[in-house]
C-alpha positions as CSV (number, residue, x, y, z in Angstrom):
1,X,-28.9,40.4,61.6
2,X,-31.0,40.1,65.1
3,X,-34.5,38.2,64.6
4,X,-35.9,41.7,65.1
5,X,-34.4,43.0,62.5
6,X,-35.2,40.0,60.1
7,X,-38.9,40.3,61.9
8,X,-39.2,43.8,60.3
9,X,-37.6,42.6,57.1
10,X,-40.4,40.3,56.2
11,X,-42.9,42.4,57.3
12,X,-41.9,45.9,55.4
13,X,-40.8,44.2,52.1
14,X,-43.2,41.4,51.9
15,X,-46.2,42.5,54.1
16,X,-45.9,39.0,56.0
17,X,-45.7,39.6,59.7
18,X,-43.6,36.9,61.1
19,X,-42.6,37.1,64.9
20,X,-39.1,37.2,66.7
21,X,-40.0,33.3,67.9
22,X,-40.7,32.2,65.1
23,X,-37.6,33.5,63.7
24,X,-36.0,32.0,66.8
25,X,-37.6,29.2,65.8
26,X,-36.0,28.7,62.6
27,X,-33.0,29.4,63.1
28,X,-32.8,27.0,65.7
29,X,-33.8,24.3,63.5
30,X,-31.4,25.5,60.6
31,X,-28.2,25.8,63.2
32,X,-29.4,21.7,64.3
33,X,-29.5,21.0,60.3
34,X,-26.5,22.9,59.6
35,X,-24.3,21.3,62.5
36,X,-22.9,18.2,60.7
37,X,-21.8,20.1,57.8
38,X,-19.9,22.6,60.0
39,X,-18.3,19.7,61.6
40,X,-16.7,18.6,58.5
41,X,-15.5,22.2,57.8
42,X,-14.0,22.5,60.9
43,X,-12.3,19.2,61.0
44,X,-11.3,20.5,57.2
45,X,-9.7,23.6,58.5
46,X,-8.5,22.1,61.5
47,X,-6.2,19.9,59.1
48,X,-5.4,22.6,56.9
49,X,-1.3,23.8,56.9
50,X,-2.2,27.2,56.0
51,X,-4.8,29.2,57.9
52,X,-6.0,32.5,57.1
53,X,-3.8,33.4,54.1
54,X,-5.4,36.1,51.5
55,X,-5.3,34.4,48.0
């Protein structure tokens, strides 16, 4: 979903205006917080001996 998009969101369903930076915004911060546990995922995957199988 593009920050417009969740821009819009926030204003239609919960009458908060919120701008596209500030969406920027968060999401940057989130994607900084988020990258050590996406490291261990990968390096989880990476290790894996099956990849992409349908269970």
């Amino acid at each position: 979903m593009s920050p417009l998009r969740i821009s819009e969101f926030f204003s239609s369903v919960y009458s908060v205006p919120i701008s596209q930076g500030t969406v920027y915004g968060i999401l940057d911060r989130f994607a900084g917080k988020a990258s050590p546990a996406m490291a261990v995922i990968k390096n989880v995957f990476q290790g894996a001996t099956v990849v992409g199988a349908d269970g």
